[in-house]
Residue frames as a rotation matrix with the C-alpha (Angstrom) as fourth column:
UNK 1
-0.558 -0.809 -0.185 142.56
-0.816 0.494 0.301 185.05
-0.152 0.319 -0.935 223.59
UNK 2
0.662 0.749 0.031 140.91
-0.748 0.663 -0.020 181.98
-0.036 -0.010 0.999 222.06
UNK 3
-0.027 -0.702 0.712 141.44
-0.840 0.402 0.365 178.65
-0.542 -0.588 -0.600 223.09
UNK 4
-0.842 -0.120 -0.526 141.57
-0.539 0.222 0.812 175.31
0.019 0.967 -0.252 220.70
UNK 5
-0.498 0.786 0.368 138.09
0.723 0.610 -0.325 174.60
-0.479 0.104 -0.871 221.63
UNK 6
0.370 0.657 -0.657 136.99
-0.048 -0.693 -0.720 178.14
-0.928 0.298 -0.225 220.27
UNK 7
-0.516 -0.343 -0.785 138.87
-0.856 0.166 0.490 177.25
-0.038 0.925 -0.379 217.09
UNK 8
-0.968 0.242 0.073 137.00
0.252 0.927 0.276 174.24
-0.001 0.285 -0.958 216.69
UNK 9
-0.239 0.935 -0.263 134.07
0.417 -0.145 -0.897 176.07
-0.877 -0.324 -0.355 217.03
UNK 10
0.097 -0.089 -0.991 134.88
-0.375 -0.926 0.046 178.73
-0.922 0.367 -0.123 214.76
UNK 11
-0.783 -0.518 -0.344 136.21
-0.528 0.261 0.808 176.34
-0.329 0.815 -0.478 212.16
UNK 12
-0.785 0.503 0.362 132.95
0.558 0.828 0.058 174.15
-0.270 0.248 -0.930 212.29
UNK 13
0.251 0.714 -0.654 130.58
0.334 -0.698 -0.634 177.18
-0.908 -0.059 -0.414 211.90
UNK 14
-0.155 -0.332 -0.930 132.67
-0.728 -0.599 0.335 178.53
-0.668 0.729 -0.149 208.96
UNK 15
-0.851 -0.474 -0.225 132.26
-0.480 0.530 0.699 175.57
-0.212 0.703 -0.679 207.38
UNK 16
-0.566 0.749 0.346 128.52
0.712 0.655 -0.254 175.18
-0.417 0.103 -0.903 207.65
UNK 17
0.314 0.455 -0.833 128.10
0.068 -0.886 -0.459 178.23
-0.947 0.088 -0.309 206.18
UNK 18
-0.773 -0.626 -0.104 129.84
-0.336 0.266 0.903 176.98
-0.538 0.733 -0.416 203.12
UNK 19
0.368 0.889 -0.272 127.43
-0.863 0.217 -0.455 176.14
-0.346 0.402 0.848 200.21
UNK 20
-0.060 0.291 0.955 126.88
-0.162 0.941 -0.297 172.30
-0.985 -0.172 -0.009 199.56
UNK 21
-0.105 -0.014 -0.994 127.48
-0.993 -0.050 0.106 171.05
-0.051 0.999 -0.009 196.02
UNK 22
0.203 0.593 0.779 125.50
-0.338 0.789 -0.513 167.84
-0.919 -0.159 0.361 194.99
UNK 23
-0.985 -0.175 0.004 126.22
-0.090 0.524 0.847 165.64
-0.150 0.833 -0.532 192.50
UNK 24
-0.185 0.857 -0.482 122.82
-0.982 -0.181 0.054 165.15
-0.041 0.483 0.875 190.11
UNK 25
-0.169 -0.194 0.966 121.32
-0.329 0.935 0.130 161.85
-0.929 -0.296 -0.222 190.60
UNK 26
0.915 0.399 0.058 121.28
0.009 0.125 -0.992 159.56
-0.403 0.908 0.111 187.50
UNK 27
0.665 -0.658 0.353 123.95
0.675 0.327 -0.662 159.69
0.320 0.678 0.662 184.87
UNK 28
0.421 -0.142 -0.896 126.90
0.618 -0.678 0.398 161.73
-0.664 -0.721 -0.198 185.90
UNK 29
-0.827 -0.539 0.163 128.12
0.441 -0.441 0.782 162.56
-0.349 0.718 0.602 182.55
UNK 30
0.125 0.843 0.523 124.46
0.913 -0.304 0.273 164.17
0.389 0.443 -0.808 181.88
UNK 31
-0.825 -0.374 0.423 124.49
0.171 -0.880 -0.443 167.77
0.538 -0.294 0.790 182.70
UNK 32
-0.710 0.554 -0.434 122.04
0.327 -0.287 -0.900 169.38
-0.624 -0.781 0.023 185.34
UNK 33
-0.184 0.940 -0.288 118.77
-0.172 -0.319 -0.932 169.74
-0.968 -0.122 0.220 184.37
UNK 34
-0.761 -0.225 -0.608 119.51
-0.649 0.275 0.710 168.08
0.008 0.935 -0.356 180.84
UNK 35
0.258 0.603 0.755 116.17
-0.414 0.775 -0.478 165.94
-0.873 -0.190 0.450 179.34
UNK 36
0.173 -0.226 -0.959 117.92
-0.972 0.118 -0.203 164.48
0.159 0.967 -0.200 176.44
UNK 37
0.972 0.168 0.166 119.07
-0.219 0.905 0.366 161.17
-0.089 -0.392 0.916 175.82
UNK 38
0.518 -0.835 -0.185 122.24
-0.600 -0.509 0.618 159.75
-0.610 -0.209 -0.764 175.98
UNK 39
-0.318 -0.331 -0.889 124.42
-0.915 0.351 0.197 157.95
0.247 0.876 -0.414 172.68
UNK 40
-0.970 -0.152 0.190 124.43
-0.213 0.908 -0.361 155.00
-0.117 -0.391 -0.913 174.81
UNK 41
-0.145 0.979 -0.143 120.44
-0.319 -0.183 -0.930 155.64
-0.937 -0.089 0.339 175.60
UNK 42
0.216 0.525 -0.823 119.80
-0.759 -0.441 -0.480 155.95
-0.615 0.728 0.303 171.94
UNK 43
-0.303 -0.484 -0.821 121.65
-0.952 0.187 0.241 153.21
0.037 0.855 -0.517 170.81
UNK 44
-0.981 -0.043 0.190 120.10
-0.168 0.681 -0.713 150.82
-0.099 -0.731 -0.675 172.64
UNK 45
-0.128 0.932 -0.338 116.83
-0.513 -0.354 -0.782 152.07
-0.849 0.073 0.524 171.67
UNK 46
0.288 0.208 -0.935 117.20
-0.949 0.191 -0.250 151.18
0.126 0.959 0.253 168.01
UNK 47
-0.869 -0.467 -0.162 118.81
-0.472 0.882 -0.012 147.76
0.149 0.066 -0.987 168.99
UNK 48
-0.695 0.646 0.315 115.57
0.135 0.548 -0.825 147.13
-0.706 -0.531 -0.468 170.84
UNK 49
0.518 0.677 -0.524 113.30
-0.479 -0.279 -0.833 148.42
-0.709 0.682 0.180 167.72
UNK 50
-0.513 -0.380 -0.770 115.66
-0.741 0.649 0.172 146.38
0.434 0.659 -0.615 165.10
UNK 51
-0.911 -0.304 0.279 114.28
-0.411 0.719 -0.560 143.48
-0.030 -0.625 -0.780 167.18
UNK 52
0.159 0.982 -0.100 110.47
-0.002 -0.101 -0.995 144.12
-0.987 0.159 -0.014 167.08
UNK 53
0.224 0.403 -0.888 110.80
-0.887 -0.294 -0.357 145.01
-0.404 0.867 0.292 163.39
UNK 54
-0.748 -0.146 -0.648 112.72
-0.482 0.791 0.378 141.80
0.457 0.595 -0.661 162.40
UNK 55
-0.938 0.281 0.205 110.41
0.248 0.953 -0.173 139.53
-0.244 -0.111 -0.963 164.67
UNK 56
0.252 0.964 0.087 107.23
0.150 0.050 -0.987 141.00
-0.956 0.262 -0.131 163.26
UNK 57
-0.679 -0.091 -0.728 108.79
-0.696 -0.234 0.678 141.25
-0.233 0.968 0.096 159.33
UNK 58
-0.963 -0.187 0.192 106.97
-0.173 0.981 0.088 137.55
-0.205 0.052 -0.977 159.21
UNK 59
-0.398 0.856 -0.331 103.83
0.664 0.020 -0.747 138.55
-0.633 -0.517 -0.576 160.00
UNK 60
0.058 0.318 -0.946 103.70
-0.408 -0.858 -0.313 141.41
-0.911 0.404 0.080 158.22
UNK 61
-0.412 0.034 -0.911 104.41
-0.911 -0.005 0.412 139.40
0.009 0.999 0.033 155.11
UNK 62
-0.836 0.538 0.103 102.44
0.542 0.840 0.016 136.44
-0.078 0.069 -0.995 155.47
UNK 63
0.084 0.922 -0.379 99.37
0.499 -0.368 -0.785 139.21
-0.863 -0.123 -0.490 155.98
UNK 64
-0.342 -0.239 -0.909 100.50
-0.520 -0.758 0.395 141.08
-0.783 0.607 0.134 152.90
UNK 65
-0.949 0.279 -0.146 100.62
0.073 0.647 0.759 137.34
0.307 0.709 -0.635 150.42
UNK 66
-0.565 0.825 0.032 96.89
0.735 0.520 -0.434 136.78
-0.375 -0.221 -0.900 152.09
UNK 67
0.194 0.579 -0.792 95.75
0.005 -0.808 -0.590 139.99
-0.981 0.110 -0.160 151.11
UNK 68
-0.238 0.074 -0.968 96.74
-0.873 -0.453 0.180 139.97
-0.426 0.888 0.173 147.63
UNK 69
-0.985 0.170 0.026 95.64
0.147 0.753 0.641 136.10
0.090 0.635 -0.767 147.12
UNK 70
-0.372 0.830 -0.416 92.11
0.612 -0.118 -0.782 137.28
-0.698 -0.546 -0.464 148.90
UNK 71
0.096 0.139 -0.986 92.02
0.004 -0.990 -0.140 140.21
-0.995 0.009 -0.096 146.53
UNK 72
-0.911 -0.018 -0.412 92.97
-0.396 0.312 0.864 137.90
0.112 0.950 -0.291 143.27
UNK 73
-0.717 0.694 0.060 90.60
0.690 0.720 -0.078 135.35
-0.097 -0.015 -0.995 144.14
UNK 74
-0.009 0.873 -0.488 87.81
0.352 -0.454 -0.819 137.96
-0.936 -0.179 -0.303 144.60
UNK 75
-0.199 -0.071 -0.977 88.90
-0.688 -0.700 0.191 139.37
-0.698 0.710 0.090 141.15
UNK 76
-0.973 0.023 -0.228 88.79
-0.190 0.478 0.858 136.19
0.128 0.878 -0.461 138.91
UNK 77
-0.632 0.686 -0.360 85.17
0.602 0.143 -0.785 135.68
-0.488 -0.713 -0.504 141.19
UNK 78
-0.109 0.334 -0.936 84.27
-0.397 -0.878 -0.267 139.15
-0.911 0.343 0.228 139.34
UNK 79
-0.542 -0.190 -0.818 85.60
-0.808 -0.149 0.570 138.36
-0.230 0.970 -0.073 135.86
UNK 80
-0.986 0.147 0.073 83.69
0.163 0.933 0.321 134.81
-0.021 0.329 -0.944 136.09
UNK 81
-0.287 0.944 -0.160 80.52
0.505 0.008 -0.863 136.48
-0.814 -0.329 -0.479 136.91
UNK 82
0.088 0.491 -0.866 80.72
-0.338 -0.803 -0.490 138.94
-0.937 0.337 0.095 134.44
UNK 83
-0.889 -0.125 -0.441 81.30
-0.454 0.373 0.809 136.39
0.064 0.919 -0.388 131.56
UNK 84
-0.220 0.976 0.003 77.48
0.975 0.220 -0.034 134.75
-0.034 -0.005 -0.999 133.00
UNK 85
0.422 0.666 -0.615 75.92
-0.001 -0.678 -0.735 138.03
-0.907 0.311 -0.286 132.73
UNK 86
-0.687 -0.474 -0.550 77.66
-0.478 -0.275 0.834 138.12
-0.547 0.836 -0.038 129.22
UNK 87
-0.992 0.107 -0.071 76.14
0.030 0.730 0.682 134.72
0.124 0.675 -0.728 128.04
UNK 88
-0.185 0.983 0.020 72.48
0.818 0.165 -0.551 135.73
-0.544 -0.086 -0.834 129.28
UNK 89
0.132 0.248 -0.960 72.36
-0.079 -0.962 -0.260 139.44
-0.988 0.110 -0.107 128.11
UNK 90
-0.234 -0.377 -0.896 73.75
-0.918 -0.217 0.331 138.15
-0.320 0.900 -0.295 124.86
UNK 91
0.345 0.922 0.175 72.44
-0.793 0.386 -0.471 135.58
-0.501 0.024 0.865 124.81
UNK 92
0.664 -0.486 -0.568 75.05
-0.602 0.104 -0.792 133.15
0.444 0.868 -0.224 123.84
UNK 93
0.941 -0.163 -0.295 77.99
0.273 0.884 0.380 130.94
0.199 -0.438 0.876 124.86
UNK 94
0.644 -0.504 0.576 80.64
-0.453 -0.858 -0.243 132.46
0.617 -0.104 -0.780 127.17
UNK 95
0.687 -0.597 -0.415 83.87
0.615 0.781 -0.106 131.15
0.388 -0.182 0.904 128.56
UNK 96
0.922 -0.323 0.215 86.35
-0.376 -0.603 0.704 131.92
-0.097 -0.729 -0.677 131.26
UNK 97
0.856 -0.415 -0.308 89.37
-0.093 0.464 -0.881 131.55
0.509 0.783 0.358 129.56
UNK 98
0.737 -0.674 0.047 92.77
-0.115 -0.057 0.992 129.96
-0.666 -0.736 -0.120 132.11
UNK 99
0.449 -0.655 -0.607 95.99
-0.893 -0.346 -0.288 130.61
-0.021 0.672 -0.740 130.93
UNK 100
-0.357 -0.540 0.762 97.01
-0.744 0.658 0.118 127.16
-0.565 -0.524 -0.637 132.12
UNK 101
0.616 0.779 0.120 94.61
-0.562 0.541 -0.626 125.04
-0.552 0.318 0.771 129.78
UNK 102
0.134 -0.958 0.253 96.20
-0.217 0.221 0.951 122.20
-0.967 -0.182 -0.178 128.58
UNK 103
0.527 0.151 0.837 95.17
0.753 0.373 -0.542 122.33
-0.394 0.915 0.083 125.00
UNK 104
0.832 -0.414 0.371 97.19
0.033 -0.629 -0.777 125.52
0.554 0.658 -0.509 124.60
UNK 105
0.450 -0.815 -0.365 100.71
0.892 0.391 0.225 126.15
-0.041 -0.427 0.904 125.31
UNK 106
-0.639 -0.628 0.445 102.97
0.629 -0.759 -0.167 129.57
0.442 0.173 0.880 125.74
UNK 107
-0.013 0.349 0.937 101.00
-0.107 -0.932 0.346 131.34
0.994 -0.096 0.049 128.29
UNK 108
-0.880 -0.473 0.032 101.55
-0.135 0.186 -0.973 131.40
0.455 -0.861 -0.228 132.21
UNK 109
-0.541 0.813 -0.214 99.03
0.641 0.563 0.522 130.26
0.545 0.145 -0.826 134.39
UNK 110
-0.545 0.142 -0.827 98.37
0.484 -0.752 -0.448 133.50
-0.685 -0.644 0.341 135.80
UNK 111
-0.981 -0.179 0.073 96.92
0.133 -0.354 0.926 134.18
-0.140 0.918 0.371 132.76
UNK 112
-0.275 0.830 0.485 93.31
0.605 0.542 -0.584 134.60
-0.747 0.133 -0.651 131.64
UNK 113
-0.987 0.147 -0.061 90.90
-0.152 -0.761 0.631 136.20
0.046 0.632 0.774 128.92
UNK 114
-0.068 0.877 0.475 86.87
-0.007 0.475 -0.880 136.13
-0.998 -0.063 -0.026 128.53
UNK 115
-0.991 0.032 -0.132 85.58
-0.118 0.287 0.951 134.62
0.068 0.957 -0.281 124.88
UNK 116
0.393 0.880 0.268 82.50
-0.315 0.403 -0.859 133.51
-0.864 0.253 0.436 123.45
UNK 117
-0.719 -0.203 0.665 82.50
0.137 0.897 0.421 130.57
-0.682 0.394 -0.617 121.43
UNK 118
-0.674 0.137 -0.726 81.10
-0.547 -0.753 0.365 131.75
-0.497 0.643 0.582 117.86
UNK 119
-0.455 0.525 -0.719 79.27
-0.426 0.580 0.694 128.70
0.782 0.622 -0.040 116.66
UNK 120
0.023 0.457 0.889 78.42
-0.998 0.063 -0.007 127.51
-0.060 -0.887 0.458 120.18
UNK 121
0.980 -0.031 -0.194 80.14
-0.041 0.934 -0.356 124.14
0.192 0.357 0.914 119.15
UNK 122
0.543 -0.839 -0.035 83.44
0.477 0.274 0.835 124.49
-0.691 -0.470 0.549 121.04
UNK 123
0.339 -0.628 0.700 84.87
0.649 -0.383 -0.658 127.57
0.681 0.677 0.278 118.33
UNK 124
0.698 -0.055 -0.714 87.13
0.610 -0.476 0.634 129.24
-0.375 -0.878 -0.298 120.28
UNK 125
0.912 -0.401 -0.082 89.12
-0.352 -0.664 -0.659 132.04
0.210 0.630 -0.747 119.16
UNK 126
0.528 -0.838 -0.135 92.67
0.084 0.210 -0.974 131.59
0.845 0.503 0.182 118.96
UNK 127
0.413 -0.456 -0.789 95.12
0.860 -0.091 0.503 132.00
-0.301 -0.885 0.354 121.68
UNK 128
-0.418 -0.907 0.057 96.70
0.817 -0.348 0.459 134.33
-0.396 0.238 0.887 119.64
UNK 129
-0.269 0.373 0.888 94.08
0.603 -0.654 0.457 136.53
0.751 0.659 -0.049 118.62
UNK 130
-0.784 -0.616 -0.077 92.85
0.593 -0.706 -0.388 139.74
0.185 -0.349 0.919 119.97
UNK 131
0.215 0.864 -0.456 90.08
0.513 -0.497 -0.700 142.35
-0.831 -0.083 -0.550 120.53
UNK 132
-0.373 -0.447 -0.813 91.65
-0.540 -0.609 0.582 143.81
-0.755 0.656 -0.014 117.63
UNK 133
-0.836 -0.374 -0.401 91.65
-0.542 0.453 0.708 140.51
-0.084 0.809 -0.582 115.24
UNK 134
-0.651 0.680 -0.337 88.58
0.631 0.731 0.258 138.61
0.422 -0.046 -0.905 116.42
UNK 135
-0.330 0.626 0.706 85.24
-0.491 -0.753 0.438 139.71
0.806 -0.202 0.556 117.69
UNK 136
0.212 0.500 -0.840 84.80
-0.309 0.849 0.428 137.13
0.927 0.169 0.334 119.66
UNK 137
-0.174 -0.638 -0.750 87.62
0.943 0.111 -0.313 137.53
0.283 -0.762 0.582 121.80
UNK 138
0.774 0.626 -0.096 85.80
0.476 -0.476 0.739 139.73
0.417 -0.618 -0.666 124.71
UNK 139
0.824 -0.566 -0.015 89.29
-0.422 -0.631 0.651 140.97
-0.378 -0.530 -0.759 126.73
UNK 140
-0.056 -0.977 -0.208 93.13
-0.370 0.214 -0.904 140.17
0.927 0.027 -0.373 125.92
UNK 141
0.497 -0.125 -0.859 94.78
0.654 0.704 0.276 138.24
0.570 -0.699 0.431 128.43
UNK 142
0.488 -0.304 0.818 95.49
-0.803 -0.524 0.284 139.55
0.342 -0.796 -0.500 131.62
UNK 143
-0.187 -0.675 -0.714 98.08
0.493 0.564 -0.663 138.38
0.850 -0.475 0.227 134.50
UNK 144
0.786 0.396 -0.474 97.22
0.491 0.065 0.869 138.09
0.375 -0.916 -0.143 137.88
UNK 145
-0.071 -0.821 -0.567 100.74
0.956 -0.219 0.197 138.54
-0.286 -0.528 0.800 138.78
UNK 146
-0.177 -0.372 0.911 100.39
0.666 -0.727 -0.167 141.94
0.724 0.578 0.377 137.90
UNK 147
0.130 0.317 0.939 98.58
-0.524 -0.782 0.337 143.78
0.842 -0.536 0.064 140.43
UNK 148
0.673 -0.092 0.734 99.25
-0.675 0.329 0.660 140.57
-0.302 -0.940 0.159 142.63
UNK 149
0.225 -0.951 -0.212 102.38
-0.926 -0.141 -0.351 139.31
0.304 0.275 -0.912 142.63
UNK 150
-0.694 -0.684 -0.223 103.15
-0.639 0.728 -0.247 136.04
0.332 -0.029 -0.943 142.63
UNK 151
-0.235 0.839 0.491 99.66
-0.520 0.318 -0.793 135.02
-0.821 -0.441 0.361 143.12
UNK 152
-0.757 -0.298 -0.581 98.75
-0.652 0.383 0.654 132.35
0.028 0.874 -0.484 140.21
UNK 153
0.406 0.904 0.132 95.81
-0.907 0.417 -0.066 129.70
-0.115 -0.093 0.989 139.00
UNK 154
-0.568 -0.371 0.734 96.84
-0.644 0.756 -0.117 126.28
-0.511 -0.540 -0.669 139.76
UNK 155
-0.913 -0.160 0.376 94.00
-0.049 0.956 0.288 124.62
-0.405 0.244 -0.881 138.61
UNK 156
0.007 1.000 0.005 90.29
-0.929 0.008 -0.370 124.37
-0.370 -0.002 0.929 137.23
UNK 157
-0.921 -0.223 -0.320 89.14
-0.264 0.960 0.089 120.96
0.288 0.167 -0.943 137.62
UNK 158
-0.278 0.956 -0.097 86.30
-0.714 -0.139 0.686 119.23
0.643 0.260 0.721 137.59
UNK 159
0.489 0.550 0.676 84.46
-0.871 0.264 0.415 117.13
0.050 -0.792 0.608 140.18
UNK 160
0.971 -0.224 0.081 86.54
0.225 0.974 0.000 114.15
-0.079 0.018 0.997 138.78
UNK 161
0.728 -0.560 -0.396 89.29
0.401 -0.121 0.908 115.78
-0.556 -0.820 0.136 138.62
UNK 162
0.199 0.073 0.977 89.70
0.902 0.376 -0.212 116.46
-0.382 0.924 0.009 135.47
UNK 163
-0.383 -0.499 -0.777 91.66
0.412 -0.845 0.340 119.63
-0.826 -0.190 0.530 134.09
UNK 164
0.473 0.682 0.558 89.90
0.807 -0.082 -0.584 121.91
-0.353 0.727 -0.589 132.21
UNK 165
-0.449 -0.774 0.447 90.76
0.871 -0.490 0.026 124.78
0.199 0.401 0.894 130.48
UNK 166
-0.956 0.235 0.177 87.95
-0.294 -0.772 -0.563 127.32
0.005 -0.590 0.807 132.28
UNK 167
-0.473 0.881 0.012 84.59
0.416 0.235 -0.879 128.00
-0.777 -0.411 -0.477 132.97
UNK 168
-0.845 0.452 0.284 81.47
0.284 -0.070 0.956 128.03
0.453 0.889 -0.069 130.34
UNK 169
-0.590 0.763 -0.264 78.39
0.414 0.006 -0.910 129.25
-0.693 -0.646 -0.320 130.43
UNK 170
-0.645 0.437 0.627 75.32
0.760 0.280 0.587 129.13
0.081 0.855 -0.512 128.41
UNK 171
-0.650 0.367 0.666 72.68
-0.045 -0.893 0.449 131.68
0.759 0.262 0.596 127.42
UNK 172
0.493 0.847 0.200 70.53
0.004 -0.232 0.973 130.92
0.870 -0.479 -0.117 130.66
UNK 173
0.125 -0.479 0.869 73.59
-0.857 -0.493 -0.148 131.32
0.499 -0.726 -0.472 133.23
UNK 174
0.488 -0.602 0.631 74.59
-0.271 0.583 0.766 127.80
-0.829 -0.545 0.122 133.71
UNK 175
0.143 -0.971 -0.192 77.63
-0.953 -0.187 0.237 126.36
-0.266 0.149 -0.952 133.50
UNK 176
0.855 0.284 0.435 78.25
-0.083 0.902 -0.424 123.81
-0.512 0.326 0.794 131.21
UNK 177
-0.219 -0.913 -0.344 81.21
-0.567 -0.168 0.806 122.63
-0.794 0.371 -0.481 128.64
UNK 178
0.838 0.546 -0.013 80.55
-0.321 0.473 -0.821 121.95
-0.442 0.692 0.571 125.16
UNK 179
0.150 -0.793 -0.591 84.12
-0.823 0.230 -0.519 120.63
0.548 0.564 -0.618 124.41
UNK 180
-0.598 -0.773 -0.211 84.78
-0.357 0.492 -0.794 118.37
0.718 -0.399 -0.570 127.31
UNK 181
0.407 0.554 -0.726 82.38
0.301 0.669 0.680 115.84
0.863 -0.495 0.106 128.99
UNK 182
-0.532 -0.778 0.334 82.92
-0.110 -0.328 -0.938 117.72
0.840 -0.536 0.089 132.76
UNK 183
0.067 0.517 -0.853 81.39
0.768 0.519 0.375 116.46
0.637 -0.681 -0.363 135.99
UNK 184
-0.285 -0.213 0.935 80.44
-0.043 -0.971 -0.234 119.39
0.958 -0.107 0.267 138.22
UNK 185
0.986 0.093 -0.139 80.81
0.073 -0.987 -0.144 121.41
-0.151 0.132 -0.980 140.40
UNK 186
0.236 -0.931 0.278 84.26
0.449 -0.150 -0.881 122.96
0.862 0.333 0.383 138.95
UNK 187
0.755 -0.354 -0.553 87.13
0.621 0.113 0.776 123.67
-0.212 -0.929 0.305 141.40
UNK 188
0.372 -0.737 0.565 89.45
0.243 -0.510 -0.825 126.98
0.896 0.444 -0.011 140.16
UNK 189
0.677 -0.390 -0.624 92.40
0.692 0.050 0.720 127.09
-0.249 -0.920 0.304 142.91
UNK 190
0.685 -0.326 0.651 94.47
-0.054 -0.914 -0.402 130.02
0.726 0.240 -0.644 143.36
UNK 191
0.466 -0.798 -0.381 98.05
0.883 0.449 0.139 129.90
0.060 -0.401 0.914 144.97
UNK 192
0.815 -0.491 0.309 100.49
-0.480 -0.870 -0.116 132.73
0.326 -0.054 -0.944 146.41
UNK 193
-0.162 -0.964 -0.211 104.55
-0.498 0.264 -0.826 132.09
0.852 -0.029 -0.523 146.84
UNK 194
-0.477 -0.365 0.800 103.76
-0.866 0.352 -0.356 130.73
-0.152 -0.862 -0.484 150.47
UNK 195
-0.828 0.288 -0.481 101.42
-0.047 0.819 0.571 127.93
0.559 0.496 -0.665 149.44
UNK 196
-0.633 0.757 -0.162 98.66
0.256 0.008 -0.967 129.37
-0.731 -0.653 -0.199 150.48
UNK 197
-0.915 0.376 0.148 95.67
0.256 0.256 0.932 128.45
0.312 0.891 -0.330 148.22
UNK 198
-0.380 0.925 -0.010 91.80
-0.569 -0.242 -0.786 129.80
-0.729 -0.294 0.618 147.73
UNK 199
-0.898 0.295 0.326 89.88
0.427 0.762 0.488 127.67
-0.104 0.577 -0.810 145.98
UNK 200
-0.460 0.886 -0.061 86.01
-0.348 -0.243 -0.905 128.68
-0.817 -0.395 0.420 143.82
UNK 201
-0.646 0.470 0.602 83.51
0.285 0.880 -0.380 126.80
-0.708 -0.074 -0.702 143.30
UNK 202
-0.635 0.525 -0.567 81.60
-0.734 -0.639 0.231 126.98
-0.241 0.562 0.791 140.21
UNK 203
-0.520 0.649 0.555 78.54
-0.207 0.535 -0.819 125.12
-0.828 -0.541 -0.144 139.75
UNK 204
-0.790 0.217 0.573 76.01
0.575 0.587 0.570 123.54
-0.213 0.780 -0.588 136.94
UNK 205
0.266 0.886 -0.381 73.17
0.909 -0.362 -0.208 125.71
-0.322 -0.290 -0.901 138.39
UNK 206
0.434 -0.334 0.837 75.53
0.398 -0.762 -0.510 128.83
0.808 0.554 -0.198 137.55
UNK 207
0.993 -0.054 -0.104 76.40
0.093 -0.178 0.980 129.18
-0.071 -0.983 -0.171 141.58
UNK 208
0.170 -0.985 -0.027 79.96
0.615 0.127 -0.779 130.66
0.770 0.116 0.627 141.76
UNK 209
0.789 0.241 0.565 81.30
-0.364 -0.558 0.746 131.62
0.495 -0.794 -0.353 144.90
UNK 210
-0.327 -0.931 0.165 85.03
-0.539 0.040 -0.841 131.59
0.776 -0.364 -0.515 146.95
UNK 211
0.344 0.388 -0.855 84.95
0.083 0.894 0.440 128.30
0.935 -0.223 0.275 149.05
């Protein structure tokens, strides 16, 4: 006959012999052994990446305008040299032509072309002519803003300040202006939408080079 301490025995044994169910620590709506994430998890993620991307959009486009005014400038830098190797190899008078010059009108100031002045007495070819119509006229006008957007020439001025309409250069590779009494060294400034500006320097000696 058992008494109600052997039932209290009996009952506390039977029950430690019972397997133990555990709750997983962590999320309880995650299943066991689950390495996913949860909606909540995930949504939270992108909130925190929307964040990073908007505060670094700024950056990322200020470094983008600098690279493509860095990358004009270096290009008009080219096209000015290669009108002085024009005027020595040919012996002749050669001219970095700005769309911005103020003797002509109806072209943007992103503009340029290279020429050579046919009489070496300030004959420049039309604005309106061509590699087609003139011989004279070395390239058609290009636009900066093409390959760099919104990048543009501002200015080409001379030591007095004095707006010109580009750089010249004679048959021994300096830089001179037989139209316009100019005081050197010339100053051609380049501008992108933020107002950020390079600026090169062209010289009497023939010295051109990004300031």
């Amino acid at each position: 006959m058992r008494t109600a301490g052997d039932h209290r025995r009996f009952s506390l044994m039977e029950a430690l012999k019972r397997p133990m169910h555990r709750r997983p620590m962590g999320d309880s709506s995650r299943p066991m052994g689950s390495t996913g994430f949860t909606a909540i998890e995930l949504l939270i993620a992108l909130v925190i990446a929307g964040i990073l991307v908007g505060a670094a959009m700024p950056n990322l486009l200020a470094a983008t305008q600098r690279s493509r005014l860095d990358a004009a400038t270096r290009q008009v830098v080219s096209e000015i040299r290669k009108v002085q190797s024009l005027a020595v190899t040919r012996s002749g008078v050669f001219g970095f032509h700005w769309g911005g010059d103020p003797n002509i009108a109806g072209l943007a100031n992103s503009q340029y072309r290279l020429e050579r002045d046919g009489i070496a007495g300030c004959a420049w070819p039309a604005p309106t002519d061509t590699v087609a119509t003139n011989a004279d006229v070395i390239t058609d006008w290009a636009d900066l803003a093409g390959p760099y957007p919104g990048v543009t020439i501002t200015t080409v001025r001379d030591k007095n300040n004095v707006l010109l309409g580009g750089a010249i250069f004679d048959a021994l590779g300096g830089s001179m202006n037989p139209c316009t009494a100019a005081a050197f060294p010339l100053t051609i400034t380049l501008m992108d939408p933020s107002g950020a500006t390079r600026t090169i320097q062209v010289r009497s000696a023939g010295s051109v080079r990004i300031q």
